[in-house]
TITOR-104454 format. One record per atom (N, C-alpha, C): residue in three letters; x, y, z. Coordinates in Angstrom, 2 decimals. Atoms other than C-alpha are relative to their C-alpha. Example, Ala and Ser with C-alpha at 12.3 -4.5 7.8 and 13.67 -1.06 7.14 Angstrom:
<site residu="ALA" X="0.89" Y="-1.19" Z="0.00"/>
<site residu="ALA" X="12.30" Y="-4.50" Z="7.80"/>
<site residu="ALA" X="0.90" Y="1.20" Z="0.00"/>
<site residu="SER" X="-0.82" Y="-1.19" Z="-0.06"/>
<site residu="SER" X="13.67" Y="-1.06" Z="7.14"/>
<site residu="SER" X="-0.77" Y="1.09" Z="0.73"/>
This chain:
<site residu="UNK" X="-1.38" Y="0.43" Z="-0.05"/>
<site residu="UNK" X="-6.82" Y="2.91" Z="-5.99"/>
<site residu="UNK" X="0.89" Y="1.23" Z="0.20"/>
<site residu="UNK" X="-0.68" Y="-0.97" Z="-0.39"/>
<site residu="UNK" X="-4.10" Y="5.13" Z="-4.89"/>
<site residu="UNK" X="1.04" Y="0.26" Z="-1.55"/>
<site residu="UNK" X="-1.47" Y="-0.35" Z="1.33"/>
<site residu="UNK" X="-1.04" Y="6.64" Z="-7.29"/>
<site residu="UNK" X="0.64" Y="-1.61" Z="-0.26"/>
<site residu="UNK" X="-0.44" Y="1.31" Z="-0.03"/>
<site residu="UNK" X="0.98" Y="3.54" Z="-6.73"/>
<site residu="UNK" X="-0.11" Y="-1.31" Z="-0.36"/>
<site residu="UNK" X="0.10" Y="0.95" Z="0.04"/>
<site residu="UNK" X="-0.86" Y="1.08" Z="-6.92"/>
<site residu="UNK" X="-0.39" Y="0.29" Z="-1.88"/>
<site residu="UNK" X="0.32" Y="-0.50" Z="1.34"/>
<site residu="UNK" X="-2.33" Y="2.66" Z="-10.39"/>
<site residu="UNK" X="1.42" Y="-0.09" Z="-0.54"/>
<site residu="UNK" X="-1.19" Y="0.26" Z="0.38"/>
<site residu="UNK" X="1.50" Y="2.63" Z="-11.22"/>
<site residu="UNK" X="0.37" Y="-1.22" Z="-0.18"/>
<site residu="UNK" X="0.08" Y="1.10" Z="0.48"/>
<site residu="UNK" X="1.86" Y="-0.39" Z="-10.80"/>
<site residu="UNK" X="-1.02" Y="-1.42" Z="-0.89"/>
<site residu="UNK" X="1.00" Y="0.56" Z="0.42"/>
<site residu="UNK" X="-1.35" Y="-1.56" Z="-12.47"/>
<site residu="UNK" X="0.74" Y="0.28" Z="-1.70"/>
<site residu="UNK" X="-0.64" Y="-0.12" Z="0.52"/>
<site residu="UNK" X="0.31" Y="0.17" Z="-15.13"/>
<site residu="UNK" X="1.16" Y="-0.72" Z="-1.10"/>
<site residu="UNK" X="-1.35" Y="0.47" Z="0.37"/>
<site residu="UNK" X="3.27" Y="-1.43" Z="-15.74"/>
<site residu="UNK" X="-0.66" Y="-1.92" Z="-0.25"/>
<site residu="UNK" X="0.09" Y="1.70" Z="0.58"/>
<site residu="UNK" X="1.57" Y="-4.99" Z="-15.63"/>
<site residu="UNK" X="-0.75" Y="0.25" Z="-1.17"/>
<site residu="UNK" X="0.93" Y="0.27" Z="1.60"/>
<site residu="UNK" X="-0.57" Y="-3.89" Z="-18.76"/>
<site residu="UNK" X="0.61" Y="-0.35" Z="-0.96"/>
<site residu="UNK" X="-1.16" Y="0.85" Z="0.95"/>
<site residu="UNK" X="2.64" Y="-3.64" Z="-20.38"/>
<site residu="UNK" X="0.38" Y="-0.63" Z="-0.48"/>
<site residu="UNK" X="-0.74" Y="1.00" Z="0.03"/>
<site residu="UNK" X="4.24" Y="-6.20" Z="-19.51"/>
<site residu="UNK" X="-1.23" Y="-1.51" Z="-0.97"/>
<site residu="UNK" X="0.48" Y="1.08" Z="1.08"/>
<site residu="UNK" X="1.21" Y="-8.30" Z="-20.74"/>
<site residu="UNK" X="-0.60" Y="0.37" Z="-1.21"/>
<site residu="UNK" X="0.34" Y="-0.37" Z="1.35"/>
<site residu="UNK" X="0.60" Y="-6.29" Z="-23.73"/>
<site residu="UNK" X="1.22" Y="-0.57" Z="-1.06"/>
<site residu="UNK" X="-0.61" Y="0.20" Z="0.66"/>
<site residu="UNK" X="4.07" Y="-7.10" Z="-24.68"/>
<site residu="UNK" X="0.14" Y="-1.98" Z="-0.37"/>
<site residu="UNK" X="0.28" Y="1.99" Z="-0.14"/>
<site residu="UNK" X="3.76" Y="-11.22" Z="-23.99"/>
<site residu="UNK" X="-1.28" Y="0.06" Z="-1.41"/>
<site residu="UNK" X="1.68" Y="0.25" Z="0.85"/>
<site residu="UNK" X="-0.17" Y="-11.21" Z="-25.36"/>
<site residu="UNK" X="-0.31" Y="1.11" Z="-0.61"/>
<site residu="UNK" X="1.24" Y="-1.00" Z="0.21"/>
<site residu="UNK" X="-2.46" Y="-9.53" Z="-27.19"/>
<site residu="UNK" X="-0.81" Y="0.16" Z="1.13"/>
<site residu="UNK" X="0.99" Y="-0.16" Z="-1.38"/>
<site residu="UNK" X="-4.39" Y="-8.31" Z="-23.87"/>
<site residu="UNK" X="-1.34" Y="0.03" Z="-0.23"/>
<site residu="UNK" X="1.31" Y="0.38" Z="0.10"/>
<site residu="UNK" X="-8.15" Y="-9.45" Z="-23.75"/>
<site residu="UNK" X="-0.27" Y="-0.02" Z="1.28"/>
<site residu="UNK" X="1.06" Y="-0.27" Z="-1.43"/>
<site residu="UNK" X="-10.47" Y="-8.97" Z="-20.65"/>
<site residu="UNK" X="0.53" Y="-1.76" Z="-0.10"/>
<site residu="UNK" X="0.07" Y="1.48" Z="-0.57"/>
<site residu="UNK" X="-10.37" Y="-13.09" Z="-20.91"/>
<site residu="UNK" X="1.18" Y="-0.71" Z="0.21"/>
<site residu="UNK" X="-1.44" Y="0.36" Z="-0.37"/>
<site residu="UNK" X="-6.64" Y="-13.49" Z="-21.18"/>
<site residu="UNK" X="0.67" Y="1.26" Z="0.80"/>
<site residu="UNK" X="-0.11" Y="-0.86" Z="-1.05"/>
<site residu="UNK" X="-6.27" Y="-11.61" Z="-18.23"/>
<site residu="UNK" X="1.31" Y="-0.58" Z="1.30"/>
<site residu="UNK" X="-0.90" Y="0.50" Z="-1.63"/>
<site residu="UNK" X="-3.79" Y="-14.16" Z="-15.88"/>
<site residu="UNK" X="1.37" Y="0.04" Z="-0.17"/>
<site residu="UNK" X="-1.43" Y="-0.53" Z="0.76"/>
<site residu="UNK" X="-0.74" Y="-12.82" Z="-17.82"/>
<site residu="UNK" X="0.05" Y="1.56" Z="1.28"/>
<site residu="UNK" X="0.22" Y="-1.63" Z="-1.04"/>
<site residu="UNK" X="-1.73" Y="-8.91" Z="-15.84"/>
<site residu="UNK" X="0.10" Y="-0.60" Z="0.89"/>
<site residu="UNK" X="0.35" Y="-0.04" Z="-1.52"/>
<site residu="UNK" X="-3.05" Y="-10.40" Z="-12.96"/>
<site residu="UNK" X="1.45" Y="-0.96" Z="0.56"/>
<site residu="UNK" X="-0.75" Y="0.80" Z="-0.88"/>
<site residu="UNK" X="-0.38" Y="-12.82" Z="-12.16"/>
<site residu="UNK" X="1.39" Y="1.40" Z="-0.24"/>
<site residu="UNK" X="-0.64" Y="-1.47" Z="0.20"/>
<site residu="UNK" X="2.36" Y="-9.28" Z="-13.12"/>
<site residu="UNK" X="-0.27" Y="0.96" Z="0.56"/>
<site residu="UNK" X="0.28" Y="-0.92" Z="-0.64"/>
<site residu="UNK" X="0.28" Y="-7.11" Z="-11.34"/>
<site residu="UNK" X="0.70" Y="-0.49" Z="1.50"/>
<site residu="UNK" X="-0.14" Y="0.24" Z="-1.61"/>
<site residu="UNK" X="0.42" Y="-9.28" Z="-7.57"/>
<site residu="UNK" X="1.32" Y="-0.23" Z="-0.17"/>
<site residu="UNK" X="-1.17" Y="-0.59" Z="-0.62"/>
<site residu="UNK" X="4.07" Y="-9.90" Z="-8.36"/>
<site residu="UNK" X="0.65" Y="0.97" Z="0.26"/>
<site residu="UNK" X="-0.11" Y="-1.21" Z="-0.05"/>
<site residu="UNK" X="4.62" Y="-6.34" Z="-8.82"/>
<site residu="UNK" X="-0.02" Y="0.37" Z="1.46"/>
<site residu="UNK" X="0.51" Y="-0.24" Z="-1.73"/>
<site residu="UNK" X="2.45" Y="-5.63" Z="-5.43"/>
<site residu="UNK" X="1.22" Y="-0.91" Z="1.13"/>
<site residu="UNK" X="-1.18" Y="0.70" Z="-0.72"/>
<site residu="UNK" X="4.91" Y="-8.40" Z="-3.76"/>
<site residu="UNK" X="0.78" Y="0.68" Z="0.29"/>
<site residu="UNK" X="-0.93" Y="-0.74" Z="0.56"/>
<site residu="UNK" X="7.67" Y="-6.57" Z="-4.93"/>
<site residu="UNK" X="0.40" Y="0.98" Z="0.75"/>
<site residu="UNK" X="-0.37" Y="-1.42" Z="-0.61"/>
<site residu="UNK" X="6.99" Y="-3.52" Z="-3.61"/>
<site residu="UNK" X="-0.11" Y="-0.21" Z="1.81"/>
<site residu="UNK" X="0.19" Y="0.69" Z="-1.39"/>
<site residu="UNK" X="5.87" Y="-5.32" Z="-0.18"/>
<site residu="UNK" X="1.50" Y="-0.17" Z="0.64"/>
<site residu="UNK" X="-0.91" Y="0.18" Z="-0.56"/>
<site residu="UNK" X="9.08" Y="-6.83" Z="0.27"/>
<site residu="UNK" X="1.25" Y="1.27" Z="-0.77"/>
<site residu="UNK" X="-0.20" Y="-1.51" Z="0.08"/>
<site residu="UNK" X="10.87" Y="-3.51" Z="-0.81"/>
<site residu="UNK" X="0.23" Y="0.50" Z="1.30"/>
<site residu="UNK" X="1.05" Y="-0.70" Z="-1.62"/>
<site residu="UNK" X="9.04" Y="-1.87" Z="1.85"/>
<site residu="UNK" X="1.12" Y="-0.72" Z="1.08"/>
<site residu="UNK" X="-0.71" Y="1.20" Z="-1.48"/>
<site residu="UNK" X="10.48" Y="-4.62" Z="4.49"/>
<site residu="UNK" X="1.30" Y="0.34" Z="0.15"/>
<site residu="UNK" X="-1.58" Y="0.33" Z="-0.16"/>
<site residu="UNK" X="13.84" Y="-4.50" Z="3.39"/>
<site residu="UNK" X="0.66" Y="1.41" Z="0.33"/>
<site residu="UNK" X="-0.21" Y="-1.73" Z="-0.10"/>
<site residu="UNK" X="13.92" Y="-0.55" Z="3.50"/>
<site residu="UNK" X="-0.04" Y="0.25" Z="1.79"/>
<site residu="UNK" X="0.20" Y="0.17" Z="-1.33"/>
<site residu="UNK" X="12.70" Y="-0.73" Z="7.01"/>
<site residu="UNK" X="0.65" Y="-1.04" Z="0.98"/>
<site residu="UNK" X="-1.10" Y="0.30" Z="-1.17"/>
<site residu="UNK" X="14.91" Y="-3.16" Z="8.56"/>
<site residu="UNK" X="-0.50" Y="-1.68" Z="0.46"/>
<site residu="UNK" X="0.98" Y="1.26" Z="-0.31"/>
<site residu="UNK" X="12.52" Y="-6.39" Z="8.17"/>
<site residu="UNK" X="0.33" Y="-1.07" Z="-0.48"/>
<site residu="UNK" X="-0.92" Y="1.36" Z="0.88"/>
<site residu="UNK" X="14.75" Y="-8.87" Z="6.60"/>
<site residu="UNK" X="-0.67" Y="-1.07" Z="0.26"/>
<site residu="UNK" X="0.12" Y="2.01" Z="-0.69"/>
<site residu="UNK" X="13.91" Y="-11.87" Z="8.65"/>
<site residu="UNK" X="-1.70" Y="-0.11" Z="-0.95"/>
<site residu="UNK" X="1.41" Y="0.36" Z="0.36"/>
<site residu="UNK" X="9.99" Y="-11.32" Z="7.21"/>
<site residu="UNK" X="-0.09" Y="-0.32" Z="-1.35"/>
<site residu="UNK" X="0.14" Y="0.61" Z="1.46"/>
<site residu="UNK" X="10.81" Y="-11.40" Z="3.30"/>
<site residu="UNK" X="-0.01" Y="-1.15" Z="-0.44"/>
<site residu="UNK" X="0.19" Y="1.61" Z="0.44"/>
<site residu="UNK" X="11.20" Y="-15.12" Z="3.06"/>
<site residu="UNK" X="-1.71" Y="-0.65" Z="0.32"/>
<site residu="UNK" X="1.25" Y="0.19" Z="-0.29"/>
<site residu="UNK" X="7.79" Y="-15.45" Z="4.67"/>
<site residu="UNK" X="-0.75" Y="0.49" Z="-1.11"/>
<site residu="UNK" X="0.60" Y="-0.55" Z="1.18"/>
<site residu="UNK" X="6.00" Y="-13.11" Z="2.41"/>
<site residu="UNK" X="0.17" Y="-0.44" Z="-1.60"/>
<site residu="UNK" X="-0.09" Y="0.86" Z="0.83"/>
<site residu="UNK" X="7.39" Y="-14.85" Z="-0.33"/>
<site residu="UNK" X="-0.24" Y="-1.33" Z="0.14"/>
<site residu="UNK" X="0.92" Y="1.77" Z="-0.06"/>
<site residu="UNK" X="6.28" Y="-18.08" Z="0.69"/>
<site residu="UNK" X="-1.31" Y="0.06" Z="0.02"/>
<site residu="UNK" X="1.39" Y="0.11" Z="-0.04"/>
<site residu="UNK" X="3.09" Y="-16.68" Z="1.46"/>
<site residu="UNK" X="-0.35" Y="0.53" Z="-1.73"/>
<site residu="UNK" X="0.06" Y="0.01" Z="1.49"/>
<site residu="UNK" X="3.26" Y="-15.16" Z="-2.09"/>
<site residu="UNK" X="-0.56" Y="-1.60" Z="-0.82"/>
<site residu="UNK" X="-0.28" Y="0.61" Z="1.02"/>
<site residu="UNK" X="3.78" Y="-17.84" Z="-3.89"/>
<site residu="UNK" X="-1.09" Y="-1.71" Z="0.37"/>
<site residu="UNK" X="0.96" Y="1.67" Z="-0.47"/>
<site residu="UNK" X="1.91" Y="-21.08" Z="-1.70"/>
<site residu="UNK" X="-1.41" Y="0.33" Z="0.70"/>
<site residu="UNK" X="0.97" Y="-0.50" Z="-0.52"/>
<site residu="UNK" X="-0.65" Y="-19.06" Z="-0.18"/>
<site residu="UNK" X="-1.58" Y="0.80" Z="-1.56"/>
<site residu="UNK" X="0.59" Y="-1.02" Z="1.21"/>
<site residu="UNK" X="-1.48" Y="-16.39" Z="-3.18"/>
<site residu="UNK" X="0.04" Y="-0.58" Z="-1.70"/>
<site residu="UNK" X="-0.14" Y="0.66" Z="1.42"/>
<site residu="UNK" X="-0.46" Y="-18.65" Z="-6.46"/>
<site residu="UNK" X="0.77" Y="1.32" Z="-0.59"/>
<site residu="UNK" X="-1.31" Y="-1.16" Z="0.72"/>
<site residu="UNK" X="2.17" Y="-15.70" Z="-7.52"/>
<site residu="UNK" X="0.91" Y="-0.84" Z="-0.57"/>
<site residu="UNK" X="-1.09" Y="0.65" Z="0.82"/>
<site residu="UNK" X="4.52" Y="-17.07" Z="-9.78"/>
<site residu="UNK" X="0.87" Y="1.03" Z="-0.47"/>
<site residu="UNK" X="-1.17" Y="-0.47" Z="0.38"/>
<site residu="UNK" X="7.50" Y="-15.54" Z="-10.46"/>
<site residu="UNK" X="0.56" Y="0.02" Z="-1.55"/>
């Protein structure tokens, strides 16, 4: 994994350390915090670069494609 993404791996431990007690088996607290995270920074990215029209996509594909919940 690169810096980044380790950064943001990061930050979802947090976030579900502070929700849950974090357990390898209650794990879909991280994982669903981690890919919105990754999203996040996706459409970021887009909007930095000039890609407007694509963020509604990526969030649709997020969310009906990938099961990301917000």
């Amino acid at each position: 994994m690169n810096k980044r993404i380790k950064e943001l791996a990061k930050q979802a431990h947090k976030y579900a350390d502070a929700l849950v007690l974090y357990e390898p088996e209650n794990s879909e607290v991280f994982e669903q915090k981690f890919a919105l995270l990754i999203i996040k920074e996706c459409v970021t990215t887009l909007e930095f670069h000039g890609y407007d029209d694509a963020v509604p996509y990526v969030k649709w594909m997020a969310t009906n494609k990938l099961g990301v919940k917000e």
